[in-house]
C-alpha positions as a Python dict, from the first residue, in 0.01 Angstrom:
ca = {
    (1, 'X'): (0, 0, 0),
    (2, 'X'): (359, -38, -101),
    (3, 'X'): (554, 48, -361),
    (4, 'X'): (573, -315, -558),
    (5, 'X'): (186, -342, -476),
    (6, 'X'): (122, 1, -611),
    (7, 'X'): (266, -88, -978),
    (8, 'X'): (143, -442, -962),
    (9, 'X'): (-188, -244, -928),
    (10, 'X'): (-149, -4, -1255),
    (11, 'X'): (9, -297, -1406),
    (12, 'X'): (-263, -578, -1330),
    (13, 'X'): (-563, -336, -1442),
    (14, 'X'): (-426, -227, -1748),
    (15, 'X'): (-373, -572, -1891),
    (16, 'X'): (-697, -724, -1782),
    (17, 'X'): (-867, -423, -1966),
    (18, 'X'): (-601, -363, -2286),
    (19, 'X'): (-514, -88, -2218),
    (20, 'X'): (-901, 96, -2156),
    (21, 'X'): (-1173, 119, -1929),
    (22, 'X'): (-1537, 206, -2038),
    (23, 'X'): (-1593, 513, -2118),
    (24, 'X'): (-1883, 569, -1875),
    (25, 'X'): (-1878, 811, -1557),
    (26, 'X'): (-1505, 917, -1649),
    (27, 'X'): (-1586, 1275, -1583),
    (28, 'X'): (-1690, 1324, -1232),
    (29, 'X'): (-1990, 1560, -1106),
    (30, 'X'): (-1799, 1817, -854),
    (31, 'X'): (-1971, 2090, -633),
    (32, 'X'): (-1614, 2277, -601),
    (33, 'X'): (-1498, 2408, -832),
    (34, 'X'): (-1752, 2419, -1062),
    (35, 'X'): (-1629, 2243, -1389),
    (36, 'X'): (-1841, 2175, -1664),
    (37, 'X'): (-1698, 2182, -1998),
    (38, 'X'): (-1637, 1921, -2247),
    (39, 'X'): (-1292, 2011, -2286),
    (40, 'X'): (-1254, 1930, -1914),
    (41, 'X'): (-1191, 1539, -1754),
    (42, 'X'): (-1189, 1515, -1369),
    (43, 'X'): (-1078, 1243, -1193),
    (44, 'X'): (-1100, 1221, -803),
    (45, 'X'): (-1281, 1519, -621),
    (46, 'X'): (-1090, 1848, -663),
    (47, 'X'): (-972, 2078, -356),
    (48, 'X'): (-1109, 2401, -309),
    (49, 'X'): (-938, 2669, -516),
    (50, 'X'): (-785, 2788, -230),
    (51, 'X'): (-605, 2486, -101),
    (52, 'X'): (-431, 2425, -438),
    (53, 'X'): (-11, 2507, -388),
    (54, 'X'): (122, 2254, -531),
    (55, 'X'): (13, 2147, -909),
    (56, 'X'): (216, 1872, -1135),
    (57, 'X'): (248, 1901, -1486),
    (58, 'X'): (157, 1604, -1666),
    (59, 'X'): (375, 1680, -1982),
    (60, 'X'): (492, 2002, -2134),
    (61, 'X'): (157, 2134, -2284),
    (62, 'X'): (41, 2119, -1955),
    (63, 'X'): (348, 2290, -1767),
    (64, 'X'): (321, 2628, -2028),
    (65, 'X'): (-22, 2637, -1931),
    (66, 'X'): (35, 2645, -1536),
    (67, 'X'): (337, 2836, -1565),
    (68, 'X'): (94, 3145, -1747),
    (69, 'X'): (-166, 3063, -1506),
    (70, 'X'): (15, 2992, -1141),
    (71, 'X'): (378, 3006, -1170),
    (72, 'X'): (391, 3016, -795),
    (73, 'X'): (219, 2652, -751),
    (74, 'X'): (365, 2501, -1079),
    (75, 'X'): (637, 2246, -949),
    (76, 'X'): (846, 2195, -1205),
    (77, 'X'): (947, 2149, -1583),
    (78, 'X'): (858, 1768, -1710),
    (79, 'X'): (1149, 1809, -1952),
    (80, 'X'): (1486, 2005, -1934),
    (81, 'X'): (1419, 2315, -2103),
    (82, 'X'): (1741, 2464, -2270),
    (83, 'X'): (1955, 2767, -2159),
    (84, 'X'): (1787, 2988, -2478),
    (85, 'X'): (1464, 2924, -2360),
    (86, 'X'): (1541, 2969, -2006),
    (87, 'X'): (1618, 3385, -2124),
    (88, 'X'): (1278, 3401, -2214),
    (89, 'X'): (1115, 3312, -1894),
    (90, 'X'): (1071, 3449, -1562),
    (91, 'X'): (1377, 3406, -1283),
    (92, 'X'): (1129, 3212, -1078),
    (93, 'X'): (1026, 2974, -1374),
    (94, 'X'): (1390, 2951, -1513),
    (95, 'X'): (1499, 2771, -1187),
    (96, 'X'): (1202, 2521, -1116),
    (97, 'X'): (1358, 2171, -1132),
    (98, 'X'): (1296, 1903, -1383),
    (99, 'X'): (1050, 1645, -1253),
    (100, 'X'): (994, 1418, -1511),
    (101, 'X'): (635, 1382, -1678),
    (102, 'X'): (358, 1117, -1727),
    (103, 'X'): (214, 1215, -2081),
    (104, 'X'): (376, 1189, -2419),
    (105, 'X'): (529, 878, -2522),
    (106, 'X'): (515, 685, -2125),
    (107, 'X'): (546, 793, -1772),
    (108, 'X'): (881, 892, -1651),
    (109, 'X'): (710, 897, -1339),
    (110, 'X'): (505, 609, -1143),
    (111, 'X'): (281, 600, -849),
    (112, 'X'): (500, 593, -565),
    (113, 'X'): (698, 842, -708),
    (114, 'X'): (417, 1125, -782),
    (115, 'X'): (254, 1061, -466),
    (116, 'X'): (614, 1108, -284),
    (117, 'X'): (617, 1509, -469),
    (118, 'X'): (264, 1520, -289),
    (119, 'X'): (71, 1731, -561),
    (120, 'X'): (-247, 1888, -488),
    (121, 'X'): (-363, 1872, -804),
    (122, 'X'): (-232, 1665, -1133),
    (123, 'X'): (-293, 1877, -1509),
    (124, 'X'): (-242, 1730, -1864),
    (125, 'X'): (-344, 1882, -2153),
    (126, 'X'): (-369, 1711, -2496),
    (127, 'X'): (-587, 1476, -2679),
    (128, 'X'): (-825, 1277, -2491),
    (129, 'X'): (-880, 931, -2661),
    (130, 'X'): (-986, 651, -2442),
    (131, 'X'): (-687, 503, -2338),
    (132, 'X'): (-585, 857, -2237),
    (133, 'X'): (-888, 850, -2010),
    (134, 'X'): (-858, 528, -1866),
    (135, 'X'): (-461, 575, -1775),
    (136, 'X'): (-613, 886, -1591),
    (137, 'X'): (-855, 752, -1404),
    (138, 'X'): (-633, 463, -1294),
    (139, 'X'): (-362, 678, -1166),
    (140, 'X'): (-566, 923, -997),
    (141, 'X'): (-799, 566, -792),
    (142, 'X'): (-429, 421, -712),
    (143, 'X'): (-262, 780, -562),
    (144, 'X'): (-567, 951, -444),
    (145, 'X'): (-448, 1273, -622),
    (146, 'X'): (-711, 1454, -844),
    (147, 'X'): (-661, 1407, -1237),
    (148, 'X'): (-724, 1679, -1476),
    (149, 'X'): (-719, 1659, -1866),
    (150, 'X'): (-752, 1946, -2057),
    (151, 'X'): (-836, 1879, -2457),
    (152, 'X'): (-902, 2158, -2722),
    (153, 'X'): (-679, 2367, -2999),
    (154, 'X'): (-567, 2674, -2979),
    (155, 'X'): (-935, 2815, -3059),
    (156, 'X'): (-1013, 2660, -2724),
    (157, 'X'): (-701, 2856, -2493),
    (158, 'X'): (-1023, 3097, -2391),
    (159, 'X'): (-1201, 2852, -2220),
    (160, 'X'): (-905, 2669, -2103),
    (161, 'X'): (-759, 2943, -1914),
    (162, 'X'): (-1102, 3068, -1761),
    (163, 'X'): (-1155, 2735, -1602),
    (164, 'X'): (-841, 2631, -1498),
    (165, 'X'): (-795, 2981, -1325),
    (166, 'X'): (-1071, 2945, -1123),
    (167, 'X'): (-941, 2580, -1037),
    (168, 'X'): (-578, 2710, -926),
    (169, 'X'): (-752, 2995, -713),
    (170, 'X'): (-642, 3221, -1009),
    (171, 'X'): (-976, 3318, -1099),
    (172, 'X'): (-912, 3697, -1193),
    (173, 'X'): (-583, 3592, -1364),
    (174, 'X'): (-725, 3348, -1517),
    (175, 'X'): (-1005, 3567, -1690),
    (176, 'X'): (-692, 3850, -1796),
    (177, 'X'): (-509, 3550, -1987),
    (178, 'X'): (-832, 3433, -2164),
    (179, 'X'): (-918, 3786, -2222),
    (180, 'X'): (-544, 3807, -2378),
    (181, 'X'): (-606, 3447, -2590),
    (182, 'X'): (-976, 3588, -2738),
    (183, 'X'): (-804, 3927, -2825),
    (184, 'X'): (-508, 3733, -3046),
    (185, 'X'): (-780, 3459, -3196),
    (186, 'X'): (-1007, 3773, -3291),
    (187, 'X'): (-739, 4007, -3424),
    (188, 'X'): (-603, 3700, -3643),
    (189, 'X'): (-900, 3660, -3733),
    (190, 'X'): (-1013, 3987, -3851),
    (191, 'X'): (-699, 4038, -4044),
    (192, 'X'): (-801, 3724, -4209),
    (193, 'X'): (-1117, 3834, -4328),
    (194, 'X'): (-961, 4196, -4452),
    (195, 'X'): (-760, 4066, -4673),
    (196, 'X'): (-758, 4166, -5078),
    (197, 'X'): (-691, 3797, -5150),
    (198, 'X'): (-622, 3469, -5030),
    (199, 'X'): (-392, 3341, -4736),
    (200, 'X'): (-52, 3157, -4914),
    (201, 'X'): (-23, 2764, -4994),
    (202, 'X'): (195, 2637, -4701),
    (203, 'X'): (421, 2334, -4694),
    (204, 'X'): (528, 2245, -4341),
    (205, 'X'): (933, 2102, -4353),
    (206, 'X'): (967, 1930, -4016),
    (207, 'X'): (1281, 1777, -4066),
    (208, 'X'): (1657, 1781, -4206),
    (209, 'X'): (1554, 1692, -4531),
    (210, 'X'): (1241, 1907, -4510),
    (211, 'X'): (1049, 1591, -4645),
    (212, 'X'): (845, 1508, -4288),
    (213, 'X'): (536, 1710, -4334),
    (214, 'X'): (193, 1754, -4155),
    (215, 'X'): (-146, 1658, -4270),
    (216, 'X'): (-502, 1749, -4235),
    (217, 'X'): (-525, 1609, -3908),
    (218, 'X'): (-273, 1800, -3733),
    (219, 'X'): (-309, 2092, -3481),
    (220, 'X'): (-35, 2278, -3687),
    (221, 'X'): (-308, 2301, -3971),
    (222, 'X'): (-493, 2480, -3728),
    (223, 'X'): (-258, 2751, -3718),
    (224, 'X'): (-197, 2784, -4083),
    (225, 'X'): (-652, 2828, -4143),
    (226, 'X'): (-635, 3066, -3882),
    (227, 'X'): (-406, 3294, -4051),
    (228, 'X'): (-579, 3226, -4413),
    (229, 'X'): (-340, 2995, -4548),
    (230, 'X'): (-382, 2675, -4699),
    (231, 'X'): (-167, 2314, -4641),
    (232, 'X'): (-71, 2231, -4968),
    (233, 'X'): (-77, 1848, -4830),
    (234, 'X'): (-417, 1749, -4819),
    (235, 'X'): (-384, 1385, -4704),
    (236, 'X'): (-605, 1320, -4387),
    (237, 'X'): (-306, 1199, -4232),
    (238, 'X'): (-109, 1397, -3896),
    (239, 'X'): (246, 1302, -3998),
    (240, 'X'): (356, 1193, -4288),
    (241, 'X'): (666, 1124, -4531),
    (242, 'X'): (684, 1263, -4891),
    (243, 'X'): (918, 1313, -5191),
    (244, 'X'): (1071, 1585, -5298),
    (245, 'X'): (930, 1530, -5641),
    (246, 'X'): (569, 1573, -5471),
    (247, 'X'): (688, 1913, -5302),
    (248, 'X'): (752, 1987, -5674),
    (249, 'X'): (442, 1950, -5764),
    (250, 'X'): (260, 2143, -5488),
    (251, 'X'): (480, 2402, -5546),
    (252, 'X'): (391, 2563, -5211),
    (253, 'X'): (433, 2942, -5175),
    (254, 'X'): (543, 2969, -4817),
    (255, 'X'): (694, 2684, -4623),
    (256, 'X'): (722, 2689, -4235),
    (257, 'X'): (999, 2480, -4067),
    (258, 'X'): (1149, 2483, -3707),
    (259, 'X'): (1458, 2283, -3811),
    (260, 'X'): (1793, 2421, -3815),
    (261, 'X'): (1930, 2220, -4032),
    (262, 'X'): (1676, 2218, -4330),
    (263, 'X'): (1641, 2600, -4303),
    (264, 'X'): (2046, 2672, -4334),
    (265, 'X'): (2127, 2443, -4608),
    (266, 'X'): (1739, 2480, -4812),
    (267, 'X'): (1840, 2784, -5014),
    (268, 'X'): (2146, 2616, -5147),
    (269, 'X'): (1976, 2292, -5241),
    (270, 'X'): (1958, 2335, -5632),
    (271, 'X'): (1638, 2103, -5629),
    (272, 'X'): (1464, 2307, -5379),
    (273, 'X'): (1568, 2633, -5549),
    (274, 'X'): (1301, 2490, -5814),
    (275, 'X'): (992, 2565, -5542),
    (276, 'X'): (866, 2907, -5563),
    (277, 'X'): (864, 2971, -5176),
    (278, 'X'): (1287, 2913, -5217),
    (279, 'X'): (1330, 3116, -5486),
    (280, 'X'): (1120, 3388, -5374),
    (281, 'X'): (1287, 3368, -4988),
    (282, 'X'): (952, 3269, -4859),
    (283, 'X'): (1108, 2975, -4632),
    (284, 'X'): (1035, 3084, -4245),
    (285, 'X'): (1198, 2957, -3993),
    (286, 'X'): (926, 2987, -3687),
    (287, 'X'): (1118, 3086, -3335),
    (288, 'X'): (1149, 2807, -3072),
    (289, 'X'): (1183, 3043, -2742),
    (290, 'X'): (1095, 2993, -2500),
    (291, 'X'): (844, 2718, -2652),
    (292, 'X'): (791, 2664, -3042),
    (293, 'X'): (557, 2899, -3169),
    (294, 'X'): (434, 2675, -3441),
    (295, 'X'): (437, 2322, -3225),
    (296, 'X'): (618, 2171, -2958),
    (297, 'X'): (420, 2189, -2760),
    (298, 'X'): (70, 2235, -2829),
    (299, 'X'): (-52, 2458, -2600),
    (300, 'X'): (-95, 2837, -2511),
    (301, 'X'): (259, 2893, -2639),
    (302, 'X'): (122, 2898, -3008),
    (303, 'X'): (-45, 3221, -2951),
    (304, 'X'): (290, 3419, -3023),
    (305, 'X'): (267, 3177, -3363),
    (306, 'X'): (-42, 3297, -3449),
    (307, 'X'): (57, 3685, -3414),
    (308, 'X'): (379, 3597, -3594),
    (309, 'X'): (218, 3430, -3906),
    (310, 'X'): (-38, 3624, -3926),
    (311, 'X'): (151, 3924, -3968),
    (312, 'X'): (396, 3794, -4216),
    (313, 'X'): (87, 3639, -4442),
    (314, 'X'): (-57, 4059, -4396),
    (315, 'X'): (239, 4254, -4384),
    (316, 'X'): (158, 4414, -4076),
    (317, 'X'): (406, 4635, -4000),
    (318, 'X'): (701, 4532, -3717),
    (319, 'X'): (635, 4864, -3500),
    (320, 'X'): (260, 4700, -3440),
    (321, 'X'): (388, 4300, -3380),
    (322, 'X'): (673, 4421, -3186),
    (323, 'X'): (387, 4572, -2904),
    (324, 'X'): (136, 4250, -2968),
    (325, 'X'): (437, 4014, -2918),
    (326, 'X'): (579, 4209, -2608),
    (327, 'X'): (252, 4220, -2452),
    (328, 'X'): (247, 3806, -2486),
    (329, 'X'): (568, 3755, -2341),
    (330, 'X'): (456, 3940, -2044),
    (331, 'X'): (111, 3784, -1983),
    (332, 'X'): (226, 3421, -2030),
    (333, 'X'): (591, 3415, -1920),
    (334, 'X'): (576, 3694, -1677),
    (335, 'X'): (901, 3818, -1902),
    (336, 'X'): (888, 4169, -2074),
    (337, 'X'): (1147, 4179, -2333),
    (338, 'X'): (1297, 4505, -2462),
    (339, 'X'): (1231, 4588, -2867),
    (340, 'X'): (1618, 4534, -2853),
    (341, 'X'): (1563, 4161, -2783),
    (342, 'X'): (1266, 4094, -2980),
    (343, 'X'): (1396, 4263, -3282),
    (344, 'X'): (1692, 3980, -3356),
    (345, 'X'): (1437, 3715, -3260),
    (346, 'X'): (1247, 3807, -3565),
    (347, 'X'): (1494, 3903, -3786),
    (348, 'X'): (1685, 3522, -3716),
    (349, 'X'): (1489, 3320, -3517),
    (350, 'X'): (1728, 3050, -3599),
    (351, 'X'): (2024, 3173, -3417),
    (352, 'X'): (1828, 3129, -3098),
    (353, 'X'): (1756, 2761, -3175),
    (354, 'X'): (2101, 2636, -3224),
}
């Protein structure tokens, strides 16, 4: 099949079905490897372990997953990552080209074009809502390549890891990283439940203003419970727009924001100055390198987050966070910075953001 029949294909069966497919039989029964989790969608019949070299990353969730897992068989980036972030990586990941990606907000990619990079094995990670499924399905039938999407929160990097190892051939690495992922979830966890009282009331600033927020529904919120805390917005909603007048009113304790700009011009802001959390310095800006450790993407990456915020909600000493964090770096970037390098990234995360 050609090219122009190829995307005449996708294109065809996506408009007779709007978009979906019927949910039945869209996970596939395979024999090797043995996959059976609900946080796991196959489609087409996987290689054996063994025969996997060459894996494409859907979108970036995906790509910091492979890159902890099988840095050696991950192809390349599906964005451009930036020249800060690169410092934080491995040589060997640092250099893999950009290839484009097929999740997010539309394929940069199409048919012809992924089956010309002739992966072994396609990975996306993220949510898994019908149309998700059906785009899936469609693209692995038209290019014969298998399809896997990976759902689940952080609680879930355990299981994802396991599995996927043993997919890649990585089966013994595989079980070290979710070994590493349970360790984090359960120390987090435990300083949770030690604590003399309760976690902070966060406000999440995502932009210049500081008034795009995060809701209920989003997998930042799953970050902030971990630790103890509590989202002082309460709407059911994943992103959302607010006043400044209701930020007055929650009066949040801590707020969390990976943007530049809000964080270097916040503590000047007379109006802001009128939160507790600004006039107590409680404003954090979360590092970005190599990935965000609060979002962006939502994947392993959020594991440093989690040590991070947990030990500024508990105090926990920088001696004891400098050894968890270094120990991260190494197991999912294959990078082991010095206490000289960490130390600056804590003390002004922003500086390595700009």
């Amino acid at each position: 099949m050609n090219r122009r029949a190829l995307l005449k294909a996708v294109g065809c069966s996506m408009l007779l079905t709007g978009g979906l497919l019927p949910s039945v039989g869209f996970t596939q029964a395979l024999t090797q490897p043995d996959v059976r989790s609900p946080l796991f969608h196959v489609f087409g019949q996987l290689p054996e372990p063994v025969e996997v070299k060459r894996v494409f990353a859907a979108g970036p969730a995906a790509a910091v997953l492979l890159n902890s897992l099988a840095p050696a068989q991950l192809m390349g980036w599906p964005v451009a990552l930036s020249e800060s972030s690169k410092k934080w990586l491995s040589a060997t990941s640092a250099r893999l080209p950009v290839l484009g990606r097929l999740a997010e907000l539309g394929p940069d990619l199409d048919p012809v074009q992924i089956m010309t990079l002739k992966p072994d094995v396609i990975v996306a990670v993220g949510q898994a809502d019908a149309q998700k499924l059906a785009m899936a399905k469609q693209f692995s039938e038209i290019t014969q390549i298998p399809y896997v999407l990976i759902e689940g929160g952080l609680a879930d990097a355990p299981e994802q890891l396991k599995i996927m190892g043993a997919v890649l051939g990585q089966h013994r690495h595989g079980q070290q990283l979710a070994q590493t992922a349970q360790e984090v979830l359960d120390g987090v966890a435990a300083q949770r439940q030690a604590a003399a009282q309760a976690g902070p009331r966060v406000y999440v600033a995502r932009s210049a203003t500081g008034l795009e927020t995060l809701g209920e529904q989003s997998s930042v919120n799953e970050l902030i419970h971990l630790v103890g805390g509590v989202n002082v917005v309460q709407a059911p909603n994943d992103e959302l727009e607010v006043s400044l007048e209701q930020v007055l009113a929650w009066d949040p304790e801590l707020i969390l924001t990976q943007n530049p700009s809000f964080y270097q011009q916040v503590y000047q802001d007379p109006q802001w100055q009128q939160i507790q959390a600004v006039r107590n310095k409680q404003v954090l800006f979360v590092p970005t390198v190599p990935f965000g450790w609060l979002e962006d993407p939502l994947s392993i990456n959020r594991l440093l987050g989690a040590v991070w915020l947990s030990a500024k909600t508990h105090q926990e000493s920088e001696d004891v966070v400098l050894q968890k964090l270094r120990h991260l770096f190494v197991m999912l970037y294959q990078f082991a910075p010095t206490t000289e390098q960490l130390k600056p990234l804590l003390a002004d995360p922003v500086q390595f953001a700009l």
